[in-house]
Structures are given as structure tokens and as C-alpha cells.
PDB file of N, CA, C and O in Angstrom:
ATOM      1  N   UNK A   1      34.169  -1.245 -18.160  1.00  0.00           N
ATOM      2  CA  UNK A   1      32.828  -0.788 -17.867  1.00  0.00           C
ATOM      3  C   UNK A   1      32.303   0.091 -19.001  1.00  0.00           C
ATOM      4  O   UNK A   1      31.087  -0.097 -19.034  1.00  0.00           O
ATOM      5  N   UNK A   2      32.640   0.911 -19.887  1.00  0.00           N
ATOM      6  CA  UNK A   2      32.718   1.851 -20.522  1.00  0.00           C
ATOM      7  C   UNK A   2      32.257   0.927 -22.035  1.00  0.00           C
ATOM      8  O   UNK A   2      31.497   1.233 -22.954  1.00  0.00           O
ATOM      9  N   UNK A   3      32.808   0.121 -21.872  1.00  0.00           N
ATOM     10  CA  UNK A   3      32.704  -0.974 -23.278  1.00  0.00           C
ATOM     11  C   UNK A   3      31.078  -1.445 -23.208  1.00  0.00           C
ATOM     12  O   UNK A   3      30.339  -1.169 -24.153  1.00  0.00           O
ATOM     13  N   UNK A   4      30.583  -2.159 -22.050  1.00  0.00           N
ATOM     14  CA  UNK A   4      29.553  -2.216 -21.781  1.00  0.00           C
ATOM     15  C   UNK A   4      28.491  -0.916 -22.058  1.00  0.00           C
ATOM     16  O   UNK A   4      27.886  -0.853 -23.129  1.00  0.00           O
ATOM     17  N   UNK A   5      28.387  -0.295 -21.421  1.00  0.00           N
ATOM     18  CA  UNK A   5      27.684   0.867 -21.988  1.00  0.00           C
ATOM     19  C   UNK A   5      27.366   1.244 -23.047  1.00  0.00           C
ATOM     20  O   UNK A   5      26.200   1.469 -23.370  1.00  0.00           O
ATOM     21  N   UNK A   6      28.798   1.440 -24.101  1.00  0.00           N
ATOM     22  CA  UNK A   6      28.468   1.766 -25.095  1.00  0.00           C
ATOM     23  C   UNK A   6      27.960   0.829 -26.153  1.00  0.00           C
ATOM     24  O   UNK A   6      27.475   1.230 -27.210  1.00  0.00           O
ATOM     25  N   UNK A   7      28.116  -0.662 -25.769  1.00  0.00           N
ATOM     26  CA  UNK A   7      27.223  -1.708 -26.830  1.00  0.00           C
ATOM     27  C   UNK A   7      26.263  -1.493 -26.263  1.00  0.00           C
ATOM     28  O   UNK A   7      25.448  -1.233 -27.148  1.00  0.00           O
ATOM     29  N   UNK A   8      25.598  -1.395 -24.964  1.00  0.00           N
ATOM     30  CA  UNK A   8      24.139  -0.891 -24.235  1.00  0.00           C
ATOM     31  C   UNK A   8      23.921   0.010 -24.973  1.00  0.00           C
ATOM     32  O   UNK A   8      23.290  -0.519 -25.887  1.00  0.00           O
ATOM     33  N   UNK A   9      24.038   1.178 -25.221  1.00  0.00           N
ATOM     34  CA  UNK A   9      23.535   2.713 -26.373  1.00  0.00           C
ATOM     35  C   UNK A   9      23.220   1.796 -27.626  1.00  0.00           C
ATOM     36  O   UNK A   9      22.098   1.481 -28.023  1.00  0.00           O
ATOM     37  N   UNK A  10      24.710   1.354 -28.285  1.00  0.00           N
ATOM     38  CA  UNK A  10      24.360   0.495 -29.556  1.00  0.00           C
ATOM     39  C   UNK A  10      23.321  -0.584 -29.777  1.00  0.00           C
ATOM     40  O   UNK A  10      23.090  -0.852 -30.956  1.00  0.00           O
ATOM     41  N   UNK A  11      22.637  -1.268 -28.820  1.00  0.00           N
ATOM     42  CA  UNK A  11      21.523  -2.401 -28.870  1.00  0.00           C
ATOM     43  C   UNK A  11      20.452  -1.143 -29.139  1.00  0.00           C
ATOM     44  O   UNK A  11      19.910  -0.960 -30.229  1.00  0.00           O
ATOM     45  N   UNK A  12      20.200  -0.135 -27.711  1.00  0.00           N
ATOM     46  CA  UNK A  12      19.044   0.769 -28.137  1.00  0.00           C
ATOM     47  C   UNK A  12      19.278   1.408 -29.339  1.00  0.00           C
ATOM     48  O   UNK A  12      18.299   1.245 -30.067  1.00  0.00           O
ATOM     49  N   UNK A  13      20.156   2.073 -29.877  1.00  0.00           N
ATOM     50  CA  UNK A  13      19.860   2.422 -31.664  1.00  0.00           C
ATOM     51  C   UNK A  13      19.720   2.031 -32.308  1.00  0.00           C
ATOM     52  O   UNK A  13      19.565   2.590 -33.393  1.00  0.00           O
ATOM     53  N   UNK A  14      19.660   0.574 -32.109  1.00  0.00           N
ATOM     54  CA  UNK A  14      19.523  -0.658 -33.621  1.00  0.00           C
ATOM     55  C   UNK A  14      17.876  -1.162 -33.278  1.00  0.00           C
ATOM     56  O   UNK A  14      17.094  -1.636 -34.102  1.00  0.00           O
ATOM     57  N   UNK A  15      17.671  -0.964 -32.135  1.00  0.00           N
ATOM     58  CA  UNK A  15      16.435  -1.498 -31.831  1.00  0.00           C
ATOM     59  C   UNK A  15      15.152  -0.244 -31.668  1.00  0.00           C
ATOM     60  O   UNK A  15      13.981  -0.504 -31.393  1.00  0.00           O
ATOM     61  N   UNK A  16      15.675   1.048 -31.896  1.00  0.00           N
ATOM     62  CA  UNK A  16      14.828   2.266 -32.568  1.00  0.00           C
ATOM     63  C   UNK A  16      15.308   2.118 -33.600  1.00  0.00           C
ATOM     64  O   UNK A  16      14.335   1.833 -34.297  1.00  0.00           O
ATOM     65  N   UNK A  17      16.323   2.106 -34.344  1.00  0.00           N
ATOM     66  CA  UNK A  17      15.957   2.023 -36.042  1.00  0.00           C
ATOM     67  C   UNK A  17      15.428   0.834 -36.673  1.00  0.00           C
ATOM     68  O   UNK A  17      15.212   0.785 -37.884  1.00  0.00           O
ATOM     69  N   UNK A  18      15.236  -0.023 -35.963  1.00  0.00           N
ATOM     70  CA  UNK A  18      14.540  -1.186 -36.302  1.00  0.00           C
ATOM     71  C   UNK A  18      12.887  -0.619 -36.467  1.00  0.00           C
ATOM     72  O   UNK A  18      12.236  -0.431 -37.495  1.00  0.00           O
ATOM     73  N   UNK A  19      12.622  -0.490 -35.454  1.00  0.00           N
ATOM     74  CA  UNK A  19      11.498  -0.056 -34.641  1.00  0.00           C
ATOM     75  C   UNK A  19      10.689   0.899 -35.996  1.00  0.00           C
ATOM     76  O   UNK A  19       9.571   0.806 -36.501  1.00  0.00           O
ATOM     77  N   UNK A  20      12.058   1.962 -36.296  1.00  0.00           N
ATOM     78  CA  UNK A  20      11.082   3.358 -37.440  1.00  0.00           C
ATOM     79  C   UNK A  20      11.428   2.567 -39.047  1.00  0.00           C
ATOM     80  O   UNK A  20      10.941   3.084 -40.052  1.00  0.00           O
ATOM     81  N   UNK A  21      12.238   1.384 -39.164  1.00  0.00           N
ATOM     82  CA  UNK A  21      11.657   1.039 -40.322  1.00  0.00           C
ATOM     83  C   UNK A  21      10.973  -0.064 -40.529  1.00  0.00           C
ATOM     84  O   UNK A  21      10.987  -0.508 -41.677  1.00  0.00           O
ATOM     85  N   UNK A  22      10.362  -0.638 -39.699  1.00  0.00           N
ATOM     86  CA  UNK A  22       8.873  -1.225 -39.115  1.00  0.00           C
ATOM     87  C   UNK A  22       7.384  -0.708 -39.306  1.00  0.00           C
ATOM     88  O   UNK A  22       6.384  -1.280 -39.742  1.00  0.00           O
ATOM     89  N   UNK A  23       7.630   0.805 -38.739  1.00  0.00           N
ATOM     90  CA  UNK A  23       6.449   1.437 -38.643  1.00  0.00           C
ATOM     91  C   UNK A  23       6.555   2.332 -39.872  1.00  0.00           C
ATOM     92  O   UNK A  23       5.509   2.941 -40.096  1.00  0.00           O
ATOM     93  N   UNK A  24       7.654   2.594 -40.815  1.00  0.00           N
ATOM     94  CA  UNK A  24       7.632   3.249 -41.713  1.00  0.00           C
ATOM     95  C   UNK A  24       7.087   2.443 -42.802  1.00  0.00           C
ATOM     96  O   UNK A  24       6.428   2.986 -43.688  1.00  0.00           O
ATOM     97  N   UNK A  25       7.321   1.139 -42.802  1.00  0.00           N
ATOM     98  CA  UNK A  25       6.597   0.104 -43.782  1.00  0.00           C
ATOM     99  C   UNK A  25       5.207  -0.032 -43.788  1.00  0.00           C
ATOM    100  O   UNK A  25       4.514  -0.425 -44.726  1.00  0.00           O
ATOM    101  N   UNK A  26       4.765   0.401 -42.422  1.00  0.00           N
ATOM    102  CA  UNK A  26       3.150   0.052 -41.859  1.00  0.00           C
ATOM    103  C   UNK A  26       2.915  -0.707 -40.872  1.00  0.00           C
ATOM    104  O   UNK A  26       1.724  -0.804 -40.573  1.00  0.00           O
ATOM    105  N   UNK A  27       3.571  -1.222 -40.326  1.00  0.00           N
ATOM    106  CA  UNK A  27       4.097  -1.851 -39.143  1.00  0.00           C
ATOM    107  C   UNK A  27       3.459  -0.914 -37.862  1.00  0.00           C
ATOM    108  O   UNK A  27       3.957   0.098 -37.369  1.00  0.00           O
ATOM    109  N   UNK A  28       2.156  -1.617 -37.487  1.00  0.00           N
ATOM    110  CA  UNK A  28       1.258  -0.885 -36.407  1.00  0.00           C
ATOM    111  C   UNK A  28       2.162  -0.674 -35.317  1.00  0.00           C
ATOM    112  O   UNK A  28       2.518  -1.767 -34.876  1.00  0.00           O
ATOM    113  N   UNK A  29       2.774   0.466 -34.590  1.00  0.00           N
ATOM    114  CA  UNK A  29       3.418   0.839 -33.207  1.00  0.00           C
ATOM    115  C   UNK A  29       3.542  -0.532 -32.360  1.00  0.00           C
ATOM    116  O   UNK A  29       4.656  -1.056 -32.328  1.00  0.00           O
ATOM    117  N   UNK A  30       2.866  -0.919 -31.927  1.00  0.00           N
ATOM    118  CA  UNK A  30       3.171  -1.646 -31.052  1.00  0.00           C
ATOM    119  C   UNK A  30       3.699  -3.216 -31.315  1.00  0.00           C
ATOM    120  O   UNK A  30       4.161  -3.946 -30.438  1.00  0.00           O
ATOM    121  N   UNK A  31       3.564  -3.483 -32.398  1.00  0.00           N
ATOM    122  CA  UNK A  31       4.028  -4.483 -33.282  1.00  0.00           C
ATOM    123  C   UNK A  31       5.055  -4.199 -33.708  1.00  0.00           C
ATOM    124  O   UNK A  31       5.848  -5.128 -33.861  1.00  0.00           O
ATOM    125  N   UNK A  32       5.352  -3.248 -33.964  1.00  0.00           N
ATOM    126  CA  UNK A  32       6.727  -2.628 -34.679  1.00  0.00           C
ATOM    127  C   UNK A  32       7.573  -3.104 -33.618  1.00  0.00           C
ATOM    128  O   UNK A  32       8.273  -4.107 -33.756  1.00  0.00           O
ATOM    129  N   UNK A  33       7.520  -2.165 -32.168  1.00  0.00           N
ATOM    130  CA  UNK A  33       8.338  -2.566 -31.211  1.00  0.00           C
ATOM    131  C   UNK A  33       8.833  -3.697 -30.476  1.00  0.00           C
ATOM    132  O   UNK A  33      10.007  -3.943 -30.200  1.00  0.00           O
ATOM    133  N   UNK A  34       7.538  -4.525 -30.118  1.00  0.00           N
ATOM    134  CA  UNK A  34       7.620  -5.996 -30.431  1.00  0.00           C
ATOM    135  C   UNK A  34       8.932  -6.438 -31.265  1.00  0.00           C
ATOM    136  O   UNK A  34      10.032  -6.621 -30.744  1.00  0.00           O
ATOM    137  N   UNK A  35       8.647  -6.579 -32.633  1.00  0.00           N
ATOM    138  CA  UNK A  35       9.782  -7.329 -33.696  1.00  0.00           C
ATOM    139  C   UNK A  35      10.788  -6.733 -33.291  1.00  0.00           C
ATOM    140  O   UNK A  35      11.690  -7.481 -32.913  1.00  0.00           O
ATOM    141  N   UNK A  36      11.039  -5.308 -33.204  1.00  0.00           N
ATOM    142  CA  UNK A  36      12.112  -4.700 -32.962  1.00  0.00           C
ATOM    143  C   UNK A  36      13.018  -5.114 -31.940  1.00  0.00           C
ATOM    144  O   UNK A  36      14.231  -5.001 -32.118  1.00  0.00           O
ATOM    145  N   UNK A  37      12.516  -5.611 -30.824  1.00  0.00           N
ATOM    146  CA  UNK A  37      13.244  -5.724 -29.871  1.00  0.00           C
ATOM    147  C   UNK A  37      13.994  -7.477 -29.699  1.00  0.00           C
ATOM    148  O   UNK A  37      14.871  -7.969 -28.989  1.00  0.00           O
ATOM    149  N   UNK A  38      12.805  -8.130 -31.095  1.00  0.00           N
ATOM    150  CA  UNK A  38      13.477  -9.520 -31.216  1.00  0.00           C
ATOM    151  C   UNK A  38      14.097  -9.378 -32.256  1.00  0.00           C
ATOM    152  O   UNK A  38      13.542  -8.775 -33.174  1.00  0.00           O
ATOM    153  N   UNK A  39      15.604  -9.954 -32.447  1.00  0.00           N
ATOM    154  CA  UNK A  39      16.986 -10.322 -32.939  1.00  0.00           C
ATOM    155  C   UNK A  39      16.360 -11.529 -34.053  1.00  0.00           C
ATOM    156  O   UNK A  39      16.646 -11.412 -35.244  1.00  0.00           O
ATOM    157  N   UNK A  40      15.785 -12.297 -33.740  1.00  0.00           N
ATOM    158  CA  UNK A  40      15.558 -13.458 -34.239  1.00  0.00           C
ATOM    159  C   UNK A  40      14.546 -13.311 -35.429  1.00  0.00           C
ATOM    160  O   UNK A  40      14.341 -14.303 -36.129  1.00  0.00           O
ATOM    161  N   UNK A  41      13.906 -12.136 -35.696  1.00  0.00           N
ATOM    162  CA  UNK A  41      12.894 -11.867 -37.140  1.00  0.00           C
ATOM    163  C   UNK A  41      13.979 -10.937 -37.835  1.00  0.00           C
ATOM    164  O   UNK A  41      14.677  -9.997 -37.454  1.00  0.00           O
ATOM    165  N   UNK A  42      13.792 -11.674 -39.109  1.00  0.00           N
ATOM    166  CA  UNK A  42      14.348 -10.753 -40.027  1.00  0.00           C
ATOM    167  C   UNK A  42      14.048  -9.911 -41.286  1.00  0.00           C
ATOM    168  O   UNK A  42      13.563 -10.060 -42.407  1.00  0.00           O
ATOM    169  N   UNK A  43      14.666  -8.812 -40.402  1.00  0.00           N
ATOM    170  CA  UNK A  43      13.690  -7.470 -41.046  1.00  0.00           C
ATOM    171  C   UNK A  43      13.983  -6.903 -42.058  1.00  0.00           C
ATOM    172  O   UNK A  43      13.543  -5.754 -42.090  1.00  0.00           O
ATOM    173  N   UNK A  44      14.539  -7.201 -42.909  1.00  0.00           N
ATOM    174  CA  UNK A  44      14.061  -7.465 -44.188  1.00  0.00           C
ATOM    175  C   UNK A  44      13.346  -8.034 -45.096  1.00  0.00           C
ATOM    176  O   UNK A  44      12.878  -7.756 -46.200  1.00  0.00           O
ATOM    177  N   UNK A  45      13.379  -9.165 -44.145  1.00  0.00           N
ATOM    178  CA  UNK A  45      12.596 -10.234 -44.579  1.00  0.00           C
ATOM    179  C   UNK A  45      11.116 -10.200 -44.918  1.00  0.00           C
ATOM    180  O   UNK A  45      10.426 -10.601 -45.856  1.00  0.00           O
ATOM    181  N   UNK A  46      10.785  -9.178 -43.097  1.00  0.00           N
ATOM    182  CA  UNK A  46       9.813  -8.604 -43.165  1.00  0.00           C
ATOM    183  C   UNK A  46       8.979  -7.537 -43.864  1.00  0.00           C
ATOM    184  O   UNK A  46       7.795  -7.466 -44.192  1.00  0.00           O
ATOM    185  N   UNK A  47      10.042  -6.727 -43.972  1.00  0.00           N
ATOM    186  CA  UNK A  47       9.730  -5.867 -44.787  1.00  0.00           C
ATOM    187  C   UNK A  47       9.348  -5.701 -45.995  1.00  0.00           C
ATOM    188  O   UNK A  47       8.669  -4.733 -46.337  1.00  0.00           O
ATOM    189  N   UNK A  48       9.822  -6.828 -46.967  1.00  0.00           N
ATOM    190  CA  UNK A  48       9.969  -7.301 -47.866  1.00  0.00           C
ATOM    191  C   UNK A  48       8.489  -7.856 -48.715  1.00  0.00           C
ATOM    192  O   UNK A  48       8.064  -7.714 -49.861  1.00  0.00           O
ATOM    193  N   UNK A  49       7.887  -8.703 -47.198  1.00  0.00           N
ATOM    194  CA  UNK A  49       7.146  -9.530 -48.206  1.00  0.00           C
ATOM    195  C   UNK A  49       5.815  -8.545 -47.747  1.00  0.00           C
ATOM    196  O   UNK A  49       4.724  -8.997 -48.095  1.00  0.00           O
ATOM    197  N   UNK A  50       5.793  -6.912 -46.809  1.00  0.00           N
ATOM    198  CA  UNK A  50       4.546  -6.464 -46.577  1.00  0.00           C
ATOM    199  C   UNK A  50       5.093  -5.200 -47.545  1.00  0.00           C
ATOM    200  O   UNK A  50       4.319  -4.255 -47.396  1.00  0.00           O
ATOM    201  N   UNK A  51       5.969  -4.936 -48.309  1.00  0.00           N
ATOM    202  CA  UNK A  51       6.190  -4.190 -49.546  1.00  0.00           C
ATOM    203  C   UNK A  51       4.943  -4.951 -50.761  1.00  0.00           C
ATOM    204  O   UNK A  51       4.141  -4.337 -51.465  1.00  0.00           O
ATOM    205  N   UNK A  52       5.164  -6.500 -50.664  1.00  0.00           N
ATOM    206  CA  UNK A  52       4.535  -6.895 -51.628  1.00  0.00           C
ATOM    207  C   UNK A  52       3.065  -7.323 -51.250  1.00  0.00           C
ATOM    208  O   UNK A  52       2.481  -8.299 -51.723  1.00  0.00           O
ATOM    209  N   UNK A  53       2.499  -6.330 -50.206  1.00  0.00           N
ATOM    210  CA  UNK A  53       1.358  -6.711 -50.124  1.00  0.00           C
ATOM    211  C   UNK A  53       1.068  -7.348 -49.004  1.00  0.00           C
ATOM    212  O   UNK A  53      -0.005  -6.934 -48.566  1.00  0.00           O
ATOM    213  N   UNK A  54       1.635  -8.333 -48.210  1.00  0.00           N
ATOM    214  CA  UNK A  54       0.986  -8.901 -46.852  1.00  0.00           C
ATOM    215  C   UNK A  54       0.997  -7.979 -45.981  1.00  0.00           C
ATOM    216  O   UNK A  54       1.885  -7.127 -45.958  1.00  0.00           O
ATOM    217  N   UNK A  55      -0.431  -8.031 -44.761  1.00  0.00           N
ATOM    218  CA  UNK A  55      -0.500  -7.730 -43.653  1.00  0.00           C
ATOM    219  C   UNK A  55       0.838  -7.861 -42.603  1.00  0.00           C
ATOM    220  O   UNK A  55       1.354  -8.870 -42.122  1.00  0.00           O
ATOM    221  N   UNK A  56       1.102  -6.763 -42.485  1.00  0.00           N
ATOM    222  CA  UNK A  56       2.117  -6.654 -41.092  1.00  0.00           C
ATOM    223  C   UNK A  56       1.986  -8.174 -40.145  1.00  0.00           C
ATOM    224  O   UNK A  56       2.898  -8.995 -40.039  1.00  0.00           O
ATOM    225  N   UNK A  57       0.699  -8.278 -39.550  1.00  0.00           N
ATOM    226  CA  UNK A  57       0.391  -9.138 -38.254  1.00  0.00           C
ATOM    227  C   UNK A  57       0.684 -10.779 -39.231  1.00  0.00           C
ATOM    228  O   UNK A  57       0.928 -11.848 -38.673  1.00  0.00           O
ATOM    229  N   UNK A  58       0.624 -10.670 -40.096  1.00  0.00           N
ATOM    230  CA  UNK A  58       0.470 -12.501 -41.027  1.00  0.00           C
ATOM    231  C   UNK A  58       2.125 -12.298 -41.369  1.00  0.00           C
ATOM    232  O   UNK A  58       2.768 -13.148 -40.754  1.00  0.00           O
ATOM    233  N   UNK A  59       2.995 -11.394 -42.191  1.00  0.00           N
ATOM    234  CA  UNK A  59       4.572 -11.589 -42.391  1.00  0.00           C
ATOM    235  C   UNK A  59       4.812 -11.486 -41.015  1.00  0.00           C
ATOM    236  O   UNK A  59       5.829 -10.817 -41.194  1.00  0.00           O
ATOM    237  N   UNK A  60       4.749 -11.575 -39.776  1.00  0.00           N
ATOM    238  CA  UNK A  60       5.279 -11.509 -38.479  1.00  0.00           C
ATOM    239  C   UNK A  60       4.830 -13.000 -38.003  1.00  0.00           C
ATOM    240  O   UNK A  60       5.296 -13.395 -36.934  1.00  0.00           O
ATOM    241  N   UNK A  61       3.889 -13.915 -38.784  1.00  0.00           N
ATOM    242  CA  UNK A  61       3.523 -15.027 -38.167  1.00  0.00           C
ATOM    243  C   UNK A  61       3.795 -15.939 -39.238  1.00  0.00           C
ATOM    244  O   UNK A  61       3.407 -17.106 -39.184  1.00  0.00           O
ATOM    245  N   UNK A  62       4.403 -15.502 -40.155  1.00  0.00           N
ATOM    246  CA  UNK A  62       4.777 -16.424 -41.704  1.00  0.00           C
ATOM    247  C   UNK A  62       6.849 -16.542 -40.812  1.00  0.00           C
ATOM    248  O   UNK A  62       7.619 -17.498 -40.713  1.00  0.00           O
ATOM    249  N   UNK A  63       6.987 -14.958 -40.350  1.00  0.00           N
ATOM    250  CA  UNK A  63       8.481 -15.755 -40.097  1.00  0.00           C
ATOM    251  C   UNK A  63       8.781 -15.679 -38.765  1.00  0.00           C
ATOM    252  O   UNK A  63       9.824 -15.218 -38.302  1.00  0.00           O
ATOM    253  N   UNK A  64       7.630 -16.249 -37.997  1.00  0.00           N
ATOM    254  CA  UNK A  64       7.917 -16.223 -36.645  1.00  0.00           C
ATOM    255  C   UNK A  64       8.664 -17.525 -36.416  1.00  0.00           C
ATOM    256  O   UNK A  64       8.333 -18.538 -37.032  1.00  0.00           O
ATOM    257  N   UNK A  65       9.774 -17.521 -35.447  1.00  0.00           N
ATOM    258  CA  UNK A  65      10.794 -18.532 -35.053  1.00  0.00           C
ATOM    259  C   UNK A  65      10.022 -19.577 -34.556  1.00  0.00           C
ATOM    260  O   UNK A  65       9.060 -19.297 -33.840  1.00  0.00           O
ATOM    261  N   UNK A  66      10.247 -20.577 -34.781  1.00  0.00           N
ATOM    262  CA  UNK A  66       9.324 -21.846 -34.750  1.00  0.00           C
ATOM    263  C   UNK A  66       8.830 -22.282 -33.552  1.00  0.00           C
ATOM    264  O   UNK A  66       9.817 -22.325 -32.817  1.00  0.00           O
ATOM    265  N   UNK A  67       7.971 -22.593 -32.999  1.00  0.00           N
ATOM    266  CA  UNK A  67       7.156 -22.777 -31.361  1.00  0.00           C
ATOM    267  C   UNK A  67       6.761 -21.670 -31.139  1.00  0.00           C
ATOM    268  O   UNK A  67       5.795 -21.814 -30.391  1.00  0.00           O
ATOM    269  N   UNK A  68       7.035 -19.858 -31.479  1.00  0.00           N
ATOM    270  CA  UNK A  68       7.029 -19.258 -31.027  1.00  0.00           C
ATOM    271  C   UNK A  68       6.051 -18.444 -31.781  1.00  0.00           C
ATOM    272  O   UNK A  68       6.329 -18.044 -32.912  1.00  0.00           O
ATOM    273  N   UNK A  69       4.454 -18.069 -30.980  1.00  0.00           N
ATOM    274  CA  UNK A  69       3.499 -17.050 -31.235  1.00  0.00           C
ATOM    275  C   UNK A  69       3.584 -16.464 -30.424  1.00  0.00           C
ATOM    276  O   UNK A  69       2.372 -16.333 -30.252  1.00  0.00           O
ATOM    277  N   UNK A  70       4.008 -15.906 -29.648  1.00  0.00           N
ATOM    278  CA  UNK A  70       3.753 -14.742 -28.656  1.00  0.00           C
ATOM    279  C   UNK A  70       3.155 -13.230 -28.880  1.00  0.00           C
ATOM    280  O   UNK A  70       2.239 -12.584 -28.372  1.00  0.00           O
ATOM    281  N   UNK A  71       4.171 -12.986 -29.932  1.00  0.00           N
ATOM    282  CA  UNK A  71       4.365 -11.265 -30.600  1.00  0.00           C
ATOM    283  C   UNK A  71       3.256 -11.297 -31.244  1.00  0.00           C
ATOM    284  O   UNK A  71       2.449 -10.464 -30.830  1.00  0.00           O
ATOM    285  N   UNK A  72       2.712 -12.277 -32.553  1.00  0.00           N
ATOM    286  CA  UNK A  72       1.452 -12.109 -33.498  1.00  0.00           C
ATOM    287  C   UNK A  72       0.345 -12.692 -32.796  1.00  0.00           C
ATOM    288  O   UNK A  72      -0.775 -12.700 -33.307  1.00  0.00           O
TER     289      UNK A  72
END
């Protein structure tokens, strides 16, 4: 039981530090949290190409997982 829990703590700290280097890039709050909480964008990736200039909301729909607009 104890094992559980503590990967439960570990998902929420990866998914707030996700979250503050999201919004530290420019990554509007609620978008931030969004990506953050999906596994499947990669945030570097992201980060990466709105270092070089793209809109947060367009690099979130350039590497959104395929069928899938929901978040942008």
C-alpha cells in the first residue's frame, strides 16, 4: 500500500514541475496544466520550439497526439 502512495506523490511532482516549466516558458496557466497532466506531449519538445518563437496554443497543436484536439 505504501508503494502506491508514494508513486501517487511522485505522478503529482512531475506533473507540478511539468506544469512550472510550462508556464515559466509562457505557457498560459491553464494550458500549462492541461499538457502537464498529459504524459503523451513532449515537453521539451514543447518547450523547445516556443523558445524559438511559436505560440504556446499552435506548439501544443503542432505536437498534439494524433486524432487528438481536445487541450488546444
Amino acid at each position: 500500500m505504501r508503494t502506491n502512495t508514494m508513486s501517487e506523490a511522485t505522478g503529482r511532482d512531475v506533473v507540478r514541475w511539468r506544469r512550472r516549466q510550462l508556464t515559466h516558458t509562457g505557457f498560459p496557466p491553464p494550458l500549462a496544466a492541461a499538457i502537464a497532466e498529459d504524459a503523451r506531449y513532449d515537453l521539451h519538445a514543447l518547450i523547445e520550439l516556443v523558445e524559438r518563437g511559436c505560440r504556446p496554443d499552435l506548439a501544443v497543436r503542432i505536437f498534439a497526439p494524433v486524432g487528438d484536439e481536445s487541450v488546444a
